[in-house]
C-alpha positions in Angstrom: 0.0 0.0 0.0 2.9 2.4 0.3 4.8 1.4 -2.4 0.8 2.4 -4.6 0.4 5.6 -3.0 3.9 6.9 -2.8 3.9 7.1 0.9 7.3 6.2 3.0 8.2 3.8 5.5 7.5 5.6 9.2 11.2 5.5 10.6 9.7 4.7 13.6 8.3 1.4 12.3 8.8 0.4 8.8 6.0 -1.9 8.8 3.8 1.2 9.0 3.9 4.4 6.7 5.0 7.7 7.7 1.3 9.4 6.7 -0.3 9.4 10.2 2.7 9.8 12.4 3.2 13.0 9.8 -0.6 14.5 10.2 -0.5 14.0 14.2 2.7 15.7 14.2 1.2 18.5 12.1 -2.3 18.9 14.0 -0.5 18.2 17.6 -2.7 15.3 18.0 -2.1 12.5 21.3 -3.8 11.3 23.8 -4.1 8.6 27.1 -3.5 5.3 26.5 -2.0 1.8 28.3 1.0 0.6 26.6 4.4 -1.2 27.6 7.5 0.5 27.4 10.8 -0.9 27.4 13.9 0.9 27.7 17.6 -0.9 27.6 20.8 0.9 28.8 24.4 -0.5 28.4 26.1 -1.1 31.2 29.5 0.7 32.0 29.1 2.7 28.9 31.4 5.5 30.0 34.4 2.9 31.0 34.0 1.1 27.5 34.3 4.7 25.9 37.3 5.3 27.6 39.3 2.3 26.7 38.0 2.5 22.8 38.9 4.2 19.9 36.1 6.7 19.2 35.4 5.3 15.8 35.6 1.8 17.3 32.8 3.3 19.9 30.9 4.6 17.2 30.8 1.3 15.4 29.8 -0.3 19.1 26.9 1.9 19.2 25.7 1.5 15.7 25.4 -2.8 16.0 23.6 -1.7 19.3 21.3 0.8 17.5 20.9 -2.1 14.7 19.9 -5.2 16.8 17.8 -3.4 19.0 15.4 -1.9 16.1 15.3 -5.3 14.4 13.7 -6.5 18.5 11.5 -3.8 18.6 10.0 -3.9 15.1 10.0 -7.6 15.0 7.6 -7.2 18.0 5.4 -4.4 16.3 7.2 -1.8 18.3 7.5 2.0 18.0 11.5 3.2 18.2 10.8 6.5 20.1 14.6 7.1 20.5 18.0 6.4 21.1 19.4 8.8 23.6 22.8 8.2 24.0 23.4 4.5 24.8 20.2 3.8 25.7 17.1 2.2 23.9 13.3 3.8 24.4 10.7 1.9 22.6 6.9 2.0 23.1 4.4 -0.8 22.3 1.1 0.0 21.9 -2.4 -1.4 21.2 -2.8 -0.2 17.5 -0.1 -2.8 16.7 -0.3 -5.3 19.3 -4.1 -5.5 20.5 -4.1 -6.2 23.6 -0.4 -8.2 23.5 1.6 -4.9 23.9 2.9 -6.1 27.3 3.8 -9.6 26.2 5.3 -8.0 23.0 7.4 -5.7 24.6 8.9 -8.3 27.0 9.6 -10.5 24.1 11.8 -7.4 22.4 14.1 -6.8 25.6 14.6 -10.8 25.6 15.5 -10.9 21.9 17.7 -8.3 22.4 19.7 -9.7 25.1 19.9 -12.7 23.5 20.8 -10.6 20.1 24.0 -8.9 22.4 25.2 -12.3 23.4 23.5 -12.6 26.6 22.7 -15.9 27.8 25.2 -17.7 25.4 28.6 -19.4 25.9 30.8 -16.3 26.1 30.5 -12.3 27.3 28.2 -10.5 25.5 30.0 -8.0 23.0 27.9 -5.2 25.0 26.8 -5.7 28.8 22.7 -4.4 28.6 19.9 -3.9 31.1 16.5 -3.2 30.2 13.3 -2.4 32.4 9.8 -3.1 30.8 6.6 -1.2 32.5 2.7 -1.4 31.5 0.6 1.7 32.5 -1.4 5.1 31.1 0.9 7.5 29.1 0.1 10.7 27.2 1.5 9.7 23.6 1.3 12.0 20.5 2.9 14.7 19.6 5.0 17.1 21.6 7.0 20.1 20.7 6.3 22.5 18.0 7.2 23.3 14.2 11.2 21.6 13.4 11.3 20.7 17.1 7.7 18.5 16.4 8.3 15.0 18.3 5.9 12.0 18.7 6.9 10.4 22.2 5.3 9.5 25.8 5.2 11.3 28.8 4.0 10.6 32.1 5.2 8.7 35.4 5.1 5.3 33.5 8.0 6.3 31.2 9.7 7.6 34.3 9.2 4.1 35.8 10.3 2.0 32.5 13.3 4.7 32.2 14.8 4.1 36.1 14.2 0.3 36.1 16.8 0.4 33.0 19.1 2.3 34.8 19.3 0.1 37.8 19.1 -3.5 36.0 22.2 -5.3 35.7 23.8 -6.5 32.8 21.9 -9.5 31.5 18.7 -8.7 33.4 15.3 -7.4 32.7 13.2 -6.2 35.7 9.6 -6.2 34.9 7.0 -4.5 36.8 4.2 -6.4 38.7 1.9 -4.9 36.4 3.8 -5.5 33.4 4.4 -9.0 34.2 0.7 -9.4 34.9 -0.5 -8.4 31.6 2.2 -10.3 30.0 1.0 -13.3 31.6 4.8 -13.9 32.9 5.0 -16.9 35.5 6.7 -15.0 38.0 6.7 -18.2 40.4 10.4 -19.2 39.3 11.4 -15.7 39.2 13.2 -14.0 42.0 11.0 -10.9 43.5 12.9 -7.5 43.8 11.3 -4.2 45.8 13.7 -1.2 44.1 13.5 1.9 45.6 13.8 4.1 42.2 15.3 7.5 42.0 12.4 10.7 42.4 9.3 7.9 44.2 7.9 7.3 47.6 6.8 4.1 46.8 8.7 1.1 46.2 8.6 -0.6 43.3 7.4 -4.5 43.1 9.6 -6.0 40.5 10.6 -9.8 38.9 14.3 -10.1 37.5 14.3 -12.1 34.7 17.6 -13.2 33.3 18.1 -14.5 29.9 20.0 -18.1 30.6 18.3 -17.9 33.7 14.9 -18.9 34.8 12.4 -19.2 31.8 9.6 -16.1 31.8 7.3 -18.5 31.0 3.2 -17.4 30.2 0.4 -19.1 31.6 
């Protein structure tokens, strides 16, 4: 259908074209919705910086960039961004139904498996990732060149710290992620993270790829 109207691939996901991420942008369109987010985050980033070549950094960066888009859209996945060394993507009902949590926690396992987590050696790039279900603001934000489509509210907050605090190899999950995902969090180990800027602690699962399977009821 793209390919008969002249429309482009959205870069966000190619699977979709670029036509209605283009007129929300335009008419500042959004609104609240549930959807997973995971975000990923390599571990010891600024050590392996320091000891590399800044081309050979670059090049780490880009097979990182690579294998985590091919996760995200192979699970019907929006690519919000990259920022830096870290991974935001955003899985939402219009291309997963109801599955977006399930979907979403199968991306941050393909994508440890896809850095070598899990296998016989090290992993070329140590990774953590946090996955969170909840109610988001997503459209678009920002005005004229500046114009972004992304989510905001305390869920992304939540998705964004778990990352930061996961250890390499490991994906924390939320209670309420790992709920909708239908995750059997019996063989999982239970974490309680107090996350940087909330009051409240945060029920978890660690799920580590090699580890105890996540396995759905």
């Amino acid at each position: 259908m793209r390919t008969v109207f002249g429309k482009t691939p959205a870069e966000s996901n190619p699977n979709l074209c670029s036509a209605c991420f283009t007129f929300v942008t335009n008419n500042h369109g959004g609104a609240e919705i549930e959807i997973s987010l995971l975000f990923a985050d390599i571990r010891g980033s600024t050590s392996l910086a320091e000891t590399m070549a800044p081309g050979a950094y670059r090049k780490l960066l880009d097979r990182f960039y690579n294998v985590s888009a091919d996760a995200v859209f192979a699970n019907d996945g929006f690519l919000d961004k990259f920022v830096g060394d870290e991974l935001v993507a955003t899985f939402v009902p219009l291309m997963t139904d109801e599955q977006h949590a399930i979907r979403a926690v199968d991306a941050a396992r393909a994508l440890m498996k896809a850095t070598g987590h899990g296998g016989a050696g090290e992993p070329w790039v140590p990774l953590g990732a946090g996955v969170h279900t909840g109610r988001v603001w997503m459209g678009a934000v920002g005005e004229g060149a500046a114009a972004n489509m992304t989510a905001l509210g305390d869920t992304v907050n939540v998705a964004s710290r778990l990352a930061s605090v996961a250890e390499a190899g490991e994906i924390l999950i939320t209670a309420d992620a790992a709920l909708a995902a239908g995750v059997d969090t019996a063989t999982l180990p239970h974490k309680s993270l107090e996350l940087k800027g909330r009051q409240q602690l945060m029920e978890v699962v660690s799920l580590r790829i090699g580890g105890p399977a996540a396995a759905r009821a």
